[in-house]
C-alpha positions in Angstrom: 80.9 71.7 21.7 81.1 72.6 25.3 82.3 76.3 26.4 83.4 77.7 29.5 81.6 80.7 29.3 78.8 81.9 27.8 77.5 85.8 27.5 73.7 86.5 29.0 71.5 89.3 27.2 68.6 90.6 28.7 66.3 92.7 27.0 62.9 94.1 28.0 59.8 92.4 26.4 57.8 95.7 26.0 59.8 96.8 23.5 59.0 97.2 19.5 60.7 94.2 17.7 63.4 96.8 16.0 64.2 98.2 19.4 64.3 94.7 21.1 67.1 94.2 17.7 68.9 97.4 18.0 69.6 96.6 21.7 71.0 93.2 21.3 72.8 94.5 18.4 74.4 97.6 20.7 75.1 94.7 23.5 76.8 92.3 21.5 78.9 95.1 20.5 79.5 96.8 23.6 80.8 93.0 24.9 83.0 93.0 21.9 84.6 95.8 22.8 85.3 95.4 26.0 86.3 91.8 25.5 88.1 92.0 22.9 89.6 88.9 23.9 86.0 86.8 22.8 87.0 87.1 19.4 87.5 84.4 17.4 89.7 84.4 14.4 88.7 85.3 10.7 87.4 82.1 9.0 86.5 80.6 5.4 83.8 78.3 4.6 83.6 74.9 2.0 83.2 76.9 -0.8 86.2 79.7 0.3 84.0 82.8 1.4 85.8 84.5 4.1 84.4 86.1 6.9 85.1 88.0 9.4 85.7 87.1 13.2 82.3 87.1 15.5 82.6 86.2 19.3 83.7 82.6 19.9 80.9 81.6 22.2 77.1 81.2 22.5 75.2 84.6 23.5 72.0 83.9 24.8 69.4 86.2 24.8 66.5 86.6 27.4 63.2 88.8 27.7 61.9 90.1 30.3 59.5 92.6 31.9 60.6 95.8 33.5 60.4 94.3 37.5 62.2 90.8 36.0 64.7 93.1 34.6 65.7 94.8 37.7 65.5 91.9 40.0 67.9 90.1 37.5 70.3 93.2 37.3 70.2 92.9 41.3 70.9 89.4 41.1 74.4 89.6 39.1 75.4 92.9 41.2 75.2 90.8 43.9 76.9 87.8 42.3 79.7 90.1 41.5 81.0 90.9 44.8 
């Protein structure tokens, strides 16, 4: 399945593993938010559980130290404009 877009996480590798979880959770959320319009539709599986909607396309999620951090964020401000 190909997507047009994709959303980018970045989180800092010197983090405890439940803080490194709790941020990616807060992200993900945050996006969804924001975006509401990344939100796919409830669904049902083979056996007719029903879920919820989740975001419609991949999130990828990256680590990195504290200087890779703020080079990316420089990166995509740049990008942006």
């Amino acid at each position: 399945m190909q997507f047009d877009t994709k959303i980018a996480v970045v989180i800092r590798t010197d983090l405890e593993v439940w803080q490194k979880l709790n941020v990616a959770s807060f992200l993900a959320g945050g996006i969804a938010a924001s975006f509401p319009e990344c939100i796919g539709e409830n669904y049902e599986d083979g056996s007719g559980t029903k879920y919820l909607s989740l975001i419609g396309q991949p999130i990828l999620i990256y680590g990195a130290d504290r200087a890779q951090l703020s080079r990316a964020r420089w990166s995509v401000r740049w990008r942006a404009t």
